[in-house]
N, C-alpha and C positions, 0 to 999 in steps of 0.2 A: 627920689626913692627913699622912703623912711624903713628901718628895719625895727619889726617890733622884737621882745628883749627873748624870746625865743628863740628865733633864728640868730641874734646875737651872740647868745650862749652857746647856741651847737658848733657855731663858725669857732669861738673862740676853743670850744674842747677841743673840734677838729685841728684848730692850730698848735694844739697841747700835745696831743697824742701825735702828731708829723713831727713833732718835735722830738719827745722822749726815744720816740723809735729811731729817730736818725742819731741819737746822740749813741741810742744803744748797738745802732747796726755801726758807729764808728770805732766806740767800743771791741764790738766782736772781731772786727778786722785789725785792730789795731793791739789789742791784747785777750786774745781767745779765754785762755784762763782764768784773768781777772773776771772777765764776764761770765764762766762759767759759775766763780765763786761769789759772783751778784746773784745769780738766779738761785743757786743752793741756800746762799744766807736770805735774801727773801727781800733784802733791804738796802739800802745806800747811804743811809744816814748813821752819822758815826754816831750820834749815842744809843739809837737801839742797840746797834752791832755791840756794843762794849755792855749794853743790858743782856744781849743773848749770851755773850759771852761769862758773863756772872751770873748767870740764872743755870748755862750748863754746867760750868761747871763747879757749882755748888757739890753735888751726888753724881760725878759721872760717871760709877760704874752703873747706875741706875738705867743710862742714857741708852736708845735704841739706836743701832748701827744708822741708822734715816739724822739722829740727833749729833751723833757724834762725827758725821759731816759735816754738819752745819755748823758746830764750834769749830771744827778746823777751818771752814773755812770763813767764818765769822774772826777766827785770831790770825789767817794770810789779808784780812783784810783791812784790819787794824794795822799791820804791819807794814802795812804799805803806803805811803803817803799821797794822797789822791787829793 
C-alpha cells in the first residue's frame, strides 16, 4: 500500500490538530484560568505575548475594554512560568 503525499499530509494535520486539542483539553482541566487567558491573549508563544504586551501598553488609555483584557492577560501570562 503506497500513500500518495495528499493523504500523507491530511493524516499528519489530523495528527497535529488530536494533538493541540488534547494538550489544550489537559490544560483546561488542569488550570481552567490559565487556559482561559490563552484563548483571551490569542497566543502561546512567549515573544509575541511580550509584543502584545508592548504594543498595548504603549497608549493604554486609548485601549478598548476587548484590549485591555488581553494585556492583562497577556502580563498573567508572562508571569507565570510555563
Amino acid at each position: 500500500m503506497t500513500l500518495d503525499f495528499n493523504s500523507a499530509m491530511e493524516s499528519a494535520a489530523r495528527s497535529n490538530l488530536e494533538t493541540s486539542s488534547t494538550w489544550k483539553t489537559d490544560l483546561k482541566k488542569k488550570n481552567p484560568k490559565k487556559f482561559a487567558d490563552y484563548q483571551i491573549a490569542g497566543t502561546i508563544d512567549k515573544m509575541w505575548l511580550r509584543k502584545i504586551v508592548k504594543a498595548l501598553s504603549m497608549m493604554s488609555l486609548m485601549n478598548t475594554p476587548e484590549e485591555t483584557k488581553r494585556l492583562a492577560a497577556a502580563k498573567r501570562l508572562l508571569k507565570d512560568k510555563y
